[in-house]
N, C-alpha and C positions, 0 to 999 in steps of 0.2 A: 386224354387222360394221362396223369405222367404216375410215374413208380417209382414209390425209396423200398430198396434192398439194404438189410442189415445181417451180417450176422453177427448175433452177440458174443460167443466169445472172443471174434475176432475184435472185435473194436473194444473189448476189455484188454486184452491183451497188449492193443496199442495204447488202450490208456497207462498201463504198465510198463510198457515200453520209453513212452515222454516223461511218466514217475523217476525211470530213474536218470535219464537225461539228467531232470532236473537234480536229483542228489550227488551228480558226475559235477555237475556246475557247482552245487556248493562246497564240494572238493574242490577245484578250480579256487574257489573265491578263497576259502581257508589258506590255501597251498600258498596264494600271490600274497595274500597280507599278511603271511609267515615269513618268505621266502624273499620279495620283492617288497620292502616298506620303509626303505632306509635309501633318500637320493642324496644323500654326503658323501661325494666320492673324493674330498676334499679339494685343493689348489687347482691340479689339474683339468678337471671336467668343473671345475664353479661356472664356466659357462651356461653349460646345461640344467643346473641343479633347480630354479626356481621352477623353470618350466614342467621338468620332468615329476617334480615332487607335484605338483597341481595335474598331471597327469596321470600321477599314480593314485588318486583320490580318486578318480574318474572310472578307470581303468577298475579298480576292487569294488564300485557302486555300480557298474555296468554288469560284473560277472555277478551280484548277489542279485542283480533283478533278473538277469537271465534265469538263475536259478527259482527268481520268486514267480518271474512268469509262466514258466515251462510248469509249475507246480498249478498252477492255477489251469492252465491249460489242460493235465491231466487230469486234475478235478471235475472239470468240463465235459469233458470224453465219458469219464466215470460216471458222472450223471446222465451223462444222455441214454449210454446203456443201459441206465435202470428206465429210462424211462420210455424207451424201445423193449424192456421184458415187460415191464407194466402193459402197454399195449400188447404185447404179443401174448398175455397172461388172458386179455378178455380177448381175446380173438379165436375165428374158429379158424383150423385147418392153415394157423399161419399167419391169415392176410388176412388183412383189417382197413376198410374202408374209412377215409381221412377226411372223409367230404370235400366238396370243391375238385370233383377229378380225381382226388389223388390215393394211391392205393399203397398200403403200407405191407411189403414181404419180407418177412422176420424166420430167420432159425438161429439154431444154436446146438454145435455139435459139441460143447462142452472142449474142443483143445482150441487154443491161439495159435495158426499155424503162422512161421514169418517172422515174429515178434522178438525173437533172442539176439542180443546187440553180436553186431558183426564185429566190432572193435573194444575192447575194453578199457577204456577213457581214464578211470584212475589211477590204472598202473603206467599212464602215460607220467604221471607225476612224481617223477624219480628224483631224491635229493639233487641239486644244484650241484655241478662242478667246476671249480673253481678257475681251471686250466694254470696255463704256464705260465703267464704275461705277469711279469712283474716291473715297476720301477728299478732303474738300477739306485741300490743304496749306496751313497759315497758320503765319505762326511771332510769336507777340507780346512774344517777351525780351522786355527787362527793364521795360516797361510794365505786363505780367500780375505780372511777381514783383512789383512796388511795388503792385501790385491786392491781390495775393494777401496784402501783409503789413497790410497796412491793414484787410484783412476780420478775419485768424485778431487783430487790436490791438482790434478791435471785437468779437470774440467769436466770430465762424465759423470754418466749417470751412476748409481751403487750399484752393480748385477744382482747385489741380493734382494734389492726392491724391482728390479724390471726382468731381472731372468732367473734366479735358482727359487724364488721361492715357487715359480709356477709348474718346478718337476714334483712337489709334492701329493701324494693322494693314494689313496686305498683302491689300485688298480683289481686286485684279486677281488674286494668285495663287487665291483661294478661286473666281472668276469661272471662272480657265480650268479646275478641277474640276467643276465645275458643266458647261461643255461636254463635259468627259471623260466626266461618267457618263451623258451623254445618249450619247455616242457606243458604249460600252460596251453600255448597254442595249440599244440598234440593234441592234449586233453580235449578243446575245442573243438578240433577238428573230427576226434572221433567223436563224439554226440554228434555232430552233423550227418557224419556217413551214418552213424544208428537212426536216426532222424529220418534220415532222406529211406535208409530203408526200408523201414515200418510204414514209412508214409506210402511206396509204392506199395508193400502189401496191403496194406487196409482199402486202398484204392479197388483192387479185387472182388472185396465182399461186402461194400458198403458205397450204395450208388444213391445219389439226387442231390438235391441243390443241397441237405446238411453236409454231406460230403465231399459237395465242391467249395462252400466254405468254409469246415475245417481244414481242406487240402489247401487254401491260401493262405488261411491263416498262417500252416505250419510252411506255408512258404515264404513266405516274409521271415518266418524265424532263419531259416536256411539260409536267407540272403544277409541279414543280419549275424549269423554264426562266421557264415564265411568273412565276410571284412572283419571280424576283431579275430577270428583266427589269423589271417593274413596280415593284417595291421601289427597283430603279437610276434608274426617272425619276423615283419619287416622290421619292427623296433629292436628285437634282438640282433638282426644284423646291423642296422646301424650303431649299436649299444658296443659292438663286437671291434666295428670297426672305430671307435670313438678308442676302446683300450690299446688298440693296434696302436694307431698313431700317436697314440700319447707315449708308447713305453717307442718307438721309433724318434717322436719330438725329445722326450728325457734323455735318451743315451746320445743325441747328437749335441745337445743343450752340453750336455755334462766333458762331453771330450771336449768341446769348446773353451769352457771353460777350466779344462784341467791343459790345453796350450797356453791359456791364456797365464795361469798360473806357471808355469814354465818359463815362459818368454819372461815373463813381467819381472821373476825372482833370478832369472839370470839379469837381467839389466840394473837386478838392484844391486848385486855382488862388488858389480864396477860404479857404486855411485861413489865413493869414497875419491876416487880420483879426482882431481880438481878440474872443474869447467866439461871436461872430456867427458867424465861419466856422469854428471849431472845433464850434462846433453844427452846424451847417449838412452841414459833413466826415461826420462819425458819422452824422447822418439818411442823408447820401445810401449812407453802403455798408450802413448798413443795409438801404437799398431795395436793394442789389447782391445782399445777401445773400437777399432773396426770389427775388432774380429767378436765384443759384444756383441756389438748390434746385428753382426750376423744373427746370432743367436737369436734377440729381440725376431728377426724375421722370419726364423724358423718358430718362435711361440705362434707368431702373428698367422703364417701360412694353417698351424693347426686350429687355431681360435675360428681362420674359414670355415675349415671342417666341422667344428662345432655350431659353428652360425647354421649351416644349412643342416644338420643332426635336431636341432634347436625350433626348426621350422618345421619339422617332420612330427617333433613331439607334440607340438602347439595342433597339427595335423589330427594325431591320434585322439589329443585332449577334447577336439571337437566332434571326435567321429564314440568316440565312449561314451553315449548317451543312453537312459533309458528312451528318451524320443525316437530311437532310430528302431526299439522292439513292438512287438503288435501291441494291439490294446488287449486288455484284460479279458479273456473270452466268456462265454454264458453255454451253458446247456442248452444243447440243440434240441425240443420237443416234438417229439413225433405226431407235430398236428397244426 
């Protein structure tokens, strides 16, 4: 003979408990396609930008199901307790025989104890900050273009086609993303410790196989909360570190080529002399032109950076699934 143990307020209480999970999650969802919906971080990060944008579709479809499922899931709980007082309504002294063996022990002392979230998820979602990392701004008209013609007269490349246009981009907007998804993640992370809480209380006062398959149920949610929380700061750090190296790539880019400009407008001073400074001119932007392609090296060294940044999104973009959350649950029937 086996036995289900219920007690009703308690398992109302946890259906109250996943209710608001799921309203934490549609904060979450609102907060990311408010805050996080815009992957144009222009010149600089266009490495990253097709990927991430197709990952942020993902990412805001993943948190509105969590929310839709966790709702659906409380629904579930909510019925079943009515339909453990229904039973418990015709029964005497309690307990109420289920046929087939099994014996149904039902109370209800009227409080939820357990049930009150230990963390509070929404106020994880604090405006974005923007932080300090900016571009350096420099503007070198018409000095860089009389550089620039003098290199492509000598045989290179323009710099303003292989290296100043790639220091451009809205670093601060990518920064306050970077705060976003830490704060999201938060937000995630607390519904899970609520989650996982409720879950050991309920386990307490509500025993048999309905309650070992809502307990899987809400463990798969747990295992699924955990990777997109985790997956959410790992992409803020890698997000964090993509702004680092670009305002480190800009400012080395930029003194580069503010030598280069240097050098190049001292060698043009002396082209006037005959043969001498005409020689002289050509040597010196040839030296310019090594010391471009430094530059080109130091883009190319960051552009690594973003290749493996780039595979990590494409990572995320696969792992934001609604596939990866439980199936839709049903009311457990006490019979």
């Amino acid at each position: 003979m086996s036995t289900i143990a219920v007690e009703i307020s308690d398992l109302r209480g946890w259906a109250g408990q996943v209710g608001r999970a799921s309203g934490d999650l549609n904060s979450a969802h609102g907060y990311a396609t408010g805050k996080i919906a815009d992957a144009d971080f222009g010149r600089v990060l266009e490495l990253i930008t097709g990927d991430y944008a197709a990952m942020l579709t993902k990412a805001h479809a993943v948190l509105r199901a969590d929310s839709t499922g966790l709702g659906a899931e409380k629904a579930a709980l909510a019925a079943s307790a009515d339909e453990y007082k229904a039973a418990d309504v015709k029964s005497r002294n309690h307990i109420t025989n289920m046929g087939g063996g099994v014996t149904l022990h039902t109370s209800d002392d009227g409080v939820a104890n357990g049930f009150d979230d230990i963390a509070s998820a929404q106020t994880k979602l604090n405006p974005p900050s923007p932080g300090a990392a900016q571009l350096p701004q420099v503007s070198f008209g018409w000095v860089l273009d009389k550089v620039c013609e003098l290199v492509v007269w000598v045989g290179g490349h323009d710099p303003r086609e292989y290296v100043t246009k790639w220091i451009a981009g809205d670093i601060g907007k990518a920064s306050m993303q970077v705060s976003a998804w830490r704060a999201v993640a938060d937000c995630v992370d607390a519904v899970q410790a609520n989650l996982n809480s409720g879950k050991a209380a309920i386990g307490r006062t509500w025993i048999g196989a309905a309650s070992d398959a809502a307990g899987a149920q809400m463990g798969t949610w747990g295992t699924a909360l955990t990777d997109q929380g985790g997956k959410m700061r790992q992409l803020a750090g890698h997000l964090h570190d993509c702004v680092d190296q670009a305002v480190k790539m800009a400012q080395c880019v930029v003194d580069i080529i503010k030598t280069v400009i240097s050098i190049v407008m001292a060698g043009l001073s002396n082209a006037a002399i005959p043969l001498y400074g005409q020689w002289k001119l050509i040597k010196t932007v040839k030296e310019a032109i090594t010391m471009i392609n430094s530059a080109r090296k130091v883009i190319m060294a960051f552009w690594n950076v973003l290749t493996m940044v780039k595979s990590f999104i494409q990572l995320c973009a696969s792992a934001f699934t609604a596939d990866s959350l439980p199936p839709a649950p049903s009311a457990v029937a006490p019979r």
